[in-house]
C-alpha positions in Angstrom: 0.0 0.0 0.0 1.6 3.3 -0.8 0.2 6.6 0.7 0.6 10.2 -0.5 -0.9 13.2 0.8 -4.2 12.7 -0.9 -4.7 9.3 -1.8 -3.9 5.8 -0.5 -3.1 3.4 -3.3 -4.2 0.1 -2.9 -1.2 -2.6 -5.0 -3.8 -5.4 -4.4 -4.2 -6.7 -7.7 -3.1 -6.4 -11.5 -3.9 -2.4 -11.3 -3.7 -0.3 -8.5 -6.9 1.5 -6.9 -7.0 4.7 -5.9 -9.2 5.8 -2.3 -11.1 8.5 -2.6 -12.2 10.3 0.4 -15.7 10.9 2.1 -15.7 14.4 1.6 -14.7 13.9 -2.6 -17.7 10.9 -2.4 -20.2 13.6 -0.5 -19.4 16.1 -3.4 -19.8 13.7 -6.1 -23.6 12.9 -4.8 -24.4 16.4 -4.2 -23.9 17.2 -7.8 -25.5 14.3 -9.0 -28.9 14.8 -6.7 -29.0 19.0 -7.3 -28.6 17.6 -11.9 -31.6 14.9 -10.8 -33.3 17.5 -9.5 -33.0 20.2 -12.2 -33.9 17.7 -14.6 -37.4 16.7 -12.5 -37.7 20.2 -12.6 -38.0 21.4 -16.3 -39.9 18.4 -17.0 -42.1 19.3 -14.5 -42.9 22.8 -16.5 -42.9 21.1 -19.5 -39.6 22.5 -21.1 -38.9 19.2 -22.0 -41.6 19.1 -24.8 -40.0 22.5 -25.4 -36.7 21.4 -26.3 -37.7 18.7 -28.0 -39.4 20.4 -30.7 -36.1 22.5 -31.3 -34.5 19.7 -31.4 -36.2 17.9 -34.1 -36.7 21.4 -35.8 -32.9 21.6 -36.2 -32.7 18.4 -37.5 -35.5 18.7 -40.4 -33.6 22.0 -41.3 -30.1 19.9 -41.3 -31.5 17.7 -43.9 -33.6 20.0 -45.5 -37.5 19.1 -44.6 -38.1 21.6 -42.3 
């Protein structure tokens, strides 16, 4: 096992692992709960239809239906 001042590096196997701490884990599942929530949120007023219709807009005028 070889420590630095960040990580601890785990020589178990073929490749070595790299332990992340709590506080980086904490971060990472904070970020991804506050993008679940935006994304519950513009579906919720309906900007997904929204962006849809862009969407497919742009693509009809890339191949030149729209």
């Amino acid at each position: 096992m070889i420590r630095d001042e960040k990580h601890t590096i785990s020589n178990d196997g073929d490749t070595p692992r790299v332990k992340r701490g709590k506080a980086r884990s904490f971060a990472w599942v904070l970020v991804l709960a506050i993008g679940v929530a935006l994304i519950a949120l513009g579906i919720a007023q309906g900007d997904m239809l929204d962006t849809w219709r862009k969407a497919s807009l742009i693509c009809y005028e890339c191949i030149g239906i729209g």
